[in-house]
C-alpha positions as CSV (number, residue, x, y, z in Angstrom):
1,X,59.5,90.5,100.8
2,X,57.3,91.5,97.9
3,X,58.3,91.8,94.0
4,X,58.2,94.4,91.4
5,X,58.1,94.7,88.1
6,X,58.1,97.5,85.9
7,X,58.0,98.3,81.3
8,X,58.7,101.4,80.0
9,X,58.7,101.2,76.0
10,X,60.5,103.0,73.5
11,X,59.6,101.6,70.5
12,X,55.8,102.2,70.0
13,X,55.8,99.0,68.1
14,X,55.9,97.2,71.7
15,X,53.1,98.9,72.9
16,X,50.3,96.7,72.4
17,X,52.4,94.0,73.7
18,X,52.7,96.0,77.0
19,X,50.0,94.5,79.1
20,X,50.8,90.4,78.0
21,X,54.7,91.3,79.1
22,X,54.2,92.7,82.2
23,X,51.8,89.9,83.2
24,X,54.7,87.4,82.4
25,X,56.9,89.6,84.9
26,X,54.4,90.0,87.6
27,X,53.5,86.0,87.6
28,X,57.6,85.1,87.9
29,X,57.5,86.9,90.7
30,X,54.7,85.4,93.0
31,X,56.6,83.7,95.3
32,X,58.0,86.8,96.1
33,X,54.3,88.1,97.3
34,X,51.5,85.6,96.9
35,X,48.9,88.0,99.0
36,X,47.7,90.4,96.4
37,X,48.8,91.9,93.1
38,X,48.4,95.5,91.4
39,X,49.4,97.0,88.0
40,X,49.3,100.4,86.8
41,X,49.0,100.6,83.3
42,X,49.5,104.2,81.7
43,X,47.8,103.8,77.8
44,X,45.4,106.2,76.0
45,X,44.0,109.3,76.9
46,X,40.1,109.3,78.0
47,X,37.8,110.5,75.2
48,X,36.2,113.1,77.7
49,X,39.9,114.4,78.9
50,X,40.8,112.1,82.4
51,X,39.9,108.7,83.7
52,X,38.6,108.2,87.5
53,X,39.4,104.4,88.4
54,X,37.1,102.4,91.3
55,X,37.0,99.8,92.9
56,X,34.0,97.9,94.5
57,X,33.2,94.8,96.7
58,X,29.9,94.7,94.9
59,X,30.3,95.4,91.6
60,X,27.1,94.9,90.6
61,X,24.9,97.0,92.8
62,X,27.9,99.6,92.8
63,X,28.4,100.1,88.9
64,X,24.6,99.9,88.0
65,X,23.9,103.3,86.6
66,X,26.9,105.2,88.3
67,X,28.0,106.9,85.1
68,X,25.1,108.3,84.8
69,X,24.4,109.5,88.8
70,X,28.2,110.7,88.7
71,X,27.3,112.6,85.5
72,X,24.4,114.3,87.4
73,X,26.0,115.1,90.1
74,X,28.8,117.0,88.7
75,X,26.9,118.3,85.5
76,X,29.2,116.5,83.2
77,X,29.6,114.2,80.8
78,X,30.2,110.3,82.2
79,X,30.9,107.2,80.7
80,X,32.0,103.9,82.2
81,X,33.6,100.7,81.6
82,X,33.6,97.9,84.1
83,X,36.1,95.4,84.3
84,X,35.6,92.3,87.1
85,X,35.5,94.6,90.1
86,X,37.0,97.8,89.0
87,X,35.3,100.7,86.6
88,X,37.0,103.3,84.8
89,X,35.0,106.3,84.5
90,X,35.9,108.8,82.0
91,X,35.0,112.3,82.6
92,X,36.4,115.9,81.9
93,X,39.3,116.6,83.3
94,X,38.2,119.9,85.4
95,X,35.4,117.7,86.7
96,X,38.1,115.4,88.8
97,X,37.9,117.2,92.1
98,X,34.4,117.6,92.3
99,X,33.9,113.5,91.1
100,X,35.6,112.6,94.1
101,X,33.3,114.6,96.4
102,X,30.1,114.1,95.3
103,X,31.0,110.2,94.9
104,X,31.5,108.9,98.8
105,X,27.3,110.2,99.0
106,X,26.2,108.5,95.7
107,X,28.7,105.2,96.5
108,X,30.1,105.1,99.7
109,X,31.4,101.6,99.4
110,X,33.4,102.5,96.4
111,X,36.9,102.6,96.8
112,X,39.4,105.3,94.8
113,X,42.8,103.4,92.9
114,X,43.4,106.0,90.7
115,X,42.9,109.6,88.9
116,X,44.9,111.3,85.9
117,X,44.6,110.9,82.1
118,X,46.1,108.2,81.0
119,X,46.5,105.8,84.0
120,X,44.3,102.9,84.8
121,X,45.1,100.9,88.4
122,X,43.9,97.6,88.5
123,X,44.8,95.3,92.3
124,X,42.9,92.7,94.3
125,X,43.9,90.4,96.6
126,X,45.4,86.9,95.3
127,X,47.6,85.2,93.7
128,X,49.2,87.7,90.5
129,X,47.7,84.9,87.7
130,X,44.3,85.0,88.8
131,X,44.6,89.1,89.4
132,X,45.6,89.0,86.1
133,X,43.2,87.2,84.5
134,X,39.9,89.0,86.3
135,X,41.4,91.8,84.5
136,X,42.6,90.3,81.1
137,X,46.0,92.7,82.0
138,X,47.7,90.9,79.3
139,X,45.4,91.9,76.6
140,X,46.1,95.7,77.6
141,X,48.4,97.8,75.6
142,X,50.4,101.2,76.7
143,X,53.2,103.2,76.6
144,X,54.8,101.8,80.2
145,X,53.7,100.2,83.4
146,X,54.8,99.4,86.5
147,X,52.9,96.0,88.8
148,X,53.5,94.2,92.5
149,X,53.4,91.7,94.3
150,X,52.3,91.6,97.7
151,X,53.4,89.7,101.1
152,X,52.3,92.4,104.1
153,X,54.4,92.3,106.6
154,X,53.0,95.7,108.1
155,X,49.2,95.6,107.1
156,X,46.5,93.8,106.4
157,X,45.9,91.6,103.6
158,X,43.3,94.0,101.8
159,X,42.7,96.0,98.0
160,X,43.4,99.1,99.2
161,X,46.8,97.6,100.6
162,X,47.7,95.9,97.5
163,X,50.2,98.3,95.4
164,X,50.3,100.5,93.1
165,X,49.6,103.4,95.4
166,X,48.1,106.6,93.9
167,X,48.1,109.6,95.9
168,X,48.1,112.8,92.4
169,X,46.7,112.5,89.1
170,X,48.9,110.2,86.8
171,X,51.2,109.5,89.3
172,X,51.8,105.9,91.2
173,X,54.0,104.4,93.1
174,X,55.8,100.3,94.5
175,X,57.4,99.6,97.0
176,X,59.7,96.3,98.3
177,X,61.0,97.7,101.9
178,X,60.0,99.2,104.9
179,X,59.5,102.9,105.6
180,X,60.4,103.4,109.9
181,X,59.0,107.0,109.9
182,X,55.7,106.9,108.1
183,X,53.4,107.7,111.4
184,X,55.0,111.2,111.7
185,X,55.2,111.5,108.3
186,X,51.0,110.7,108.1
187,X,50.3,113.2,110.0
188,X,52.3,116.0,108.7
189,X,51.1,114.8,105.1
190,X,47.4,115.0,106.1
191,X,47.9,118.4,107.5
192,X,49.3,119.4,104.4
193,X,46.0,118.5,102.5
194,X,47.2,115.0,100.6
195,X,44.6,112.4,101.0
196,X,46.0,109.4,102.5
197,X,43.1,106.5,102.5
198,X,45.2,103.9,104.3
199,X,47.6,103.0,107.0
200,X,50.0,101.4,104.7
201,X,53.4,102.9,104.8
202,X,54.1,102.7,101.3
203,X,51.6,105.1,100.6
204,X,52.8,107.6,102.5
205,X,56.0,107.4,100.4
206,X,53.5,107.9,97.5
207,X,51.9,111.1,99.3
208,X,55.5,112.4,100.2
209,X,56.2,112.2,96.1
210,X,53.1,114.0,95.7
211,X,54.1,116.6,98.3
212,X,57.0,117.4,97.1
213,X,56.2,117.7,93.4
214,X,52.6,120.2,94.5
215,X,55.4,122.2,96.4
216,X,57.7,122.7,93.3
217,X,60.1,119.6,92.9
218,X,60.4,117.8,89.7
219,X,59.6,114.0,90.4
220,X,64.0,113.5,90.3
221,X,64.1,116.2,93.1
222,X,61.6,114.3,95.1
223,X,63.1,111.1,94.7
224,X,66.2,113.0,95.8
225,X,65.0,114.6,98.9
226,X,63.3,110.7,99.8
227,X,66.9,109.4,100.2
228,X,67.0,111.9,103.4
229,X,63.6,112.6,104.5
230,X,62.0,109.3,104.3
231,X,64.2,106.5,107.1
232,X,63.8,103.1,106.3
233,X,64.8,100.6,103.6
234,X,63.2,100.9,100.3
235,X,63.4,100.2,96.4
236,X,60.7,102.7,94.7
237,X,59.7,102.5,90.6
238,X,57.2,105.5,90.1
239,X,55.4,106.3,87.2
240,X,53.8,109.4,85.8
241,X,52.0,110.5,82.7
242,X,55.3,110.9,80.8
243,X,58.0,109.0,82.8
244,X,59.1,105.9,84.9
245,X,61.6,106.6,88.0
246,X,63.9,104.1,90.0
247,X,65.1,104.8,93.6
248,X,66.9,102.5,96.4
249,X,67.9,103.6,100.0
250,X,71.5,104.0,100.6
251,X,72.1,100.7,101.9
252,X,69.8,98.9,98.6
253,X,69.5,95.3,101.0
254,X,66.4,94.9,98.7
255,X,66.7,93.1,95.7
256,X,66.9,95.0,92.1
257,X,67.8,94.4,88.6
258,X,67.5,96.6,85.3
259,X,68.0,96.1,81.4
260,X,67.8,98.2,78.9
261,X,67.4,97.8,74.6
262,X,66.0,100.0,72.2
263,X,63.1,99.2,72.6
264,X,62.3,98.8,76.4
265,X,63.7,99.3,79.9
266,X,62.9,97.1,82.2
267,X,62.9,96.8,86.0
268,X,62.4,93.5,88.0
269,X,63.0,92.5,91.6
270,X,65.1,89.4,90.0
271,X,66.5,88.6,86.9
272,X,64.2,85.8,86.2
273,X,61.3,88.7,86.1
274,X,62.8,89.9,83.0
275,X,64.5,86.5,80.9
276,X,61.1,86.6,78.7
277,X,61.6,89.6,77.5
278,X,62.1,90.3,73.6
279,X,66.2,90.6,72.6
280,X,67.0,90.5,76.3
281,X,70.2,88.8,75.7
282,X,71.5,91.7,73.8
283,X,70.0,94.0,76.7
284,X,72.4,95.8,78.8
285,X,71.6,94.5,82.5
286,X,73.2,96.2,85.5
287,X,72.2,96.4,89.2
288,X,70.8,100.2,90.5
289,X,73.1,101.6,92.3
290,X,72.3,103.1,96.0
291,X,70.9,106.3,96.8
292,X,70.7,106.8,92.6
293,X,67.7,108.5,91.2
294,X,67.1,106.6,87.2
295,X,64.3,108.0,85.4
296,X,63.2,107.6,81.6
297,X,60.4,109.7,80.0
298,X,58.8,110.2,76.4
């Protein structure tokens, strides 16, 4: 059982709001995952074109002066700005790939939580309030987001574990479910060339999305071809640079709830994850149907 949340705005007047609304969500919904807590929040674009997000055990020894190693090793321009145990790196956008090589010899502690131009990952493990607060996630402001709450069932009680899962630049993925065929799929993933850092089987539903869209499919088509290809029970929300999907399994025995004004649409787990929300009782609030692909972009 674990909870999600997710805020995709319309109205740009909302947008600095973003980060304090979706903390509001994320904290109703601890009991439904009181292990760790994640949020992707998708605001500006990076001054030097793309944004590298890390995560470190120790911060302090990890983040000293690694803007400016990164920027030797890649011949580029690097700045960074750490924030409690995470750093987000900005750097051109070409420069990406060959970040994320020369990084595991000039940090090898360093964990990866996201890539892409205008998304920013932020998880750890405990309780969502006091995620939130190490990361002062309500005084961040964006066009949409999506968060979790953890209670593993499958893996360990880790930050790489913790949700969102990012497996292509801008792109991330929740998850409240199980996925039954993740093993095989791991493997095949792998051989296809998408990096796959953990064991977790949500991830792999965020590498299959990745996949699908390298090999051609729009982010609907590969939401489409999950309802065969991936066996399990699962409620997805994705988001990309532009967008913010909504997928359950055929059967849908996970929880789900959605409302929509026009300023906002809103995803929760339970109602209650959304009550807080500006003009919600004029929203129009209906229950995802199974095997139905939603998505919303700017």
């Amino acid at each position: 059982m674990c909870g999600i949340v997710g805020l995709f705005i319309k109205d740009k007047s909302l947008e600095p709001q973003l980060g304090a609304l979706l903390t509001d969500m994320l904290v109703t919904m601890t009991d439904r995952g009181p292990d760790s807590a994640g949020i992707a929040i998708y605001g500006g674009q990076s001054e030097n074109g793309a944004k590298l997000t890390l995560q470190s055990d120790n911060p302090e020894v990890d983040f000293a002066s690694l803007a400016e190693d990164l920027g030797k090793a890649i011949d580029a321009s690097v700045t960074g700005r750490i924030i409690d145990t995470h750093i987000v790196l900005s750097l051109p956008a070409d420069k990406i790939a060959q970040a994320r090589l020369a990084l595991p010899d000039l940090r090898p502690s360093v964990k990866f939580m996201s890539t892409g131009e205008t998304m920013e990952i932020y998880k750890e493990v405990g309780l969502p309030k006091d995620v939130a607060a190490r990361f002062e996630l309500s005084g961040m402001s964006g066009s949409h987001g999506i968060g979790h709450t953890r209670m593993a069932t499958e893996s360990a009680v880790t930050t790489l574990g913790a949700h969102p899962f990012s497996t292509g630049l801008d792109q991330c993925l929740v998850h409240n479910g199980s996925l039954s065929n993740h093993n095989s799929l791991r493997r095949k993933l792998r051989r296809e060339g998408i990096q796959i850092e953990t064991e977790n089987d949500t991830e792999v539903g965020a590498a299959y999305l990745t996949w699908k869209m390298q090999t051609g499919s729009s982010l609907g088509e590969a939401l489409e071809s999950s309802l065969t290809d991936l066996d399990g029970f699962f409620t997805f929300v994705v988001g990309t640079k532009d967008g913010f999907g909504v997928v359950r399994d055929p059967i849908a025995c996970k929880p789900a709830v959605m409302a929509e004004t026009d300023q906002y649409v809103a995803f929760g787990s339970e109602y209650r994850a959304l009550v807080n929300l500006p003009g919600i009782e004029g929203a129009r609030v209906w229950e995802p149907e199974p095997a139905t692909v939603y998505f919303w972009n700017h």
